[in-house]
C-alpha positions in Angstrom: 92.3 70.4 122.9 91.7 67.1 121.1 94.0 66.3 118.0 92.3 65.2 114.8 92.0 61.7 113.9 92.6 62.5 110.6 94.6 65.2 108.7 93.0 64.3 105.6 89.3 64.0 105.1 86.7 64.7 102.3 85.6 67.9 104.1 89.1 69.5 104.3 90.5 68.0 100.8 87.5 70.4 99.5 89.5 73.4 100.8 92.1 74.8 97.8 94.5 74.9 100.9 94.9 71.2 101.3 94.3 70.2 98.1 97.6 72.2 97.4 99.4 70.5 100.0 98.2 67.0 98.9 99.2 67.7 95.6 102.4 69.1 96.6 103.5 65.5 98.6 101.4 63.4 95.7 104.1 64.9 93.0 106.8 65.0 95.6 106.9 61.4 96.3 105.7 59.8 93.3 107.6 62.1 90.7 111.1 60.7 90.5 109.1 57.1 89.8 106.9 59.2 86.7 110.4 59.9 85.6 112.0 56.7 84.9 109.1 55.4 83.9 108.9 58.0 81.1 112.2 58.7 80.4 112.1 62.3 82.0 109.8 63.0 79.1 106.9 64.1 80.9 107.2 67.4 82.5 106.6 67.6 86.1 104.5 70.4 86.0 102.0 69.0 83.7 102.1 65.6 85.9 100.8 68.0 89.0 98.3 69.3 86.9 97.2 66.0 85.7 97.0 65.1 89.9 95.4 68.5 90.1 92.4 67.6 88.1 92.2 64.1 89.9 92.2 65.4 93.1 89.3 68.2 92.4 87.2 66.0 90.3 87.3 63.2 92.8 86.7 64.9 95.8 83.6 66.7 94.3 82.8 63.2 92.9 82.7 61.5 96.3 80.7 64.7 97.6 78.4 64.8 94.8 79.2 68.7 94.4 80.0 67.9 90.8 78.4 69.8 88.0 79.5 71.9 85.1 80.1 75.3 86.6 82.4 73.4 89.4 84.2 71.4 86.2 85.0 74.4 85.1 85.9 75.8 88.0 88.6 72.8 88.8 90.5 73.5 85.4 91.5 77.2 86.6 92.3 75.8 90.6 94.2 73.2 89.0 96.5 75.5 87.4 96.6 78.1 90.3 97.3 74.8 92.9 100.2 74.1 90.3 101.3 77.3 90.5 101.1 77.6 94.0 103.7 73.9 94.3 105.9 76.2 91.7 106.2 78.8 94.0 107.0 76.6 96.8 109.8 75.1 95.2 110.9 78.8 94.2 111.5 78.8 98.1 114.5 76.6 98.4 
């Protein structure tokens, strides 16, 4: 059995799975910059969402899979991938 070369690639980024878990480390490791750099005035939920919608609309981008039924589309897996990073902080 051959390991992968690469966790991340274009093909599995298009999965809601690891989108989820990109955003999660994304947020997780660039977060506690976002808040001194705004003061703690940006809520960290709507910076995941924000990284969310980046990560969706750029890997459809790059794939040329975007049109206007999968921009709408992203909006409602943003908030459900935000959602699901709520739930696994919920966890600790």
């Amino acid at each position: 059995m051959d390991l992968p070369n690469n966790w991340f690639t274009i093909e599995t980024l298009a999965t809601l799975s690891t989108a989820t878990i990109a955003l999660r480390l994304v947020v997780e490791f660039t977060k506690g910059y976002v808040d001194q750099w705004t003061k703690g005035k940006l809520p960290t939920m709507f910076y995941a969402l924000i990284w969310a919608l980046v990560i969706l609309f750029g890997v459809q981008a790059v794939q040329g899979t975007l049109s206007v039924e999968n921009a709408f589309l992203n909006v409602f897996n943003a908030f459900l991938m935000v959602a699901i990073t709520k739930v696994m902080d919920l966890e600790k």
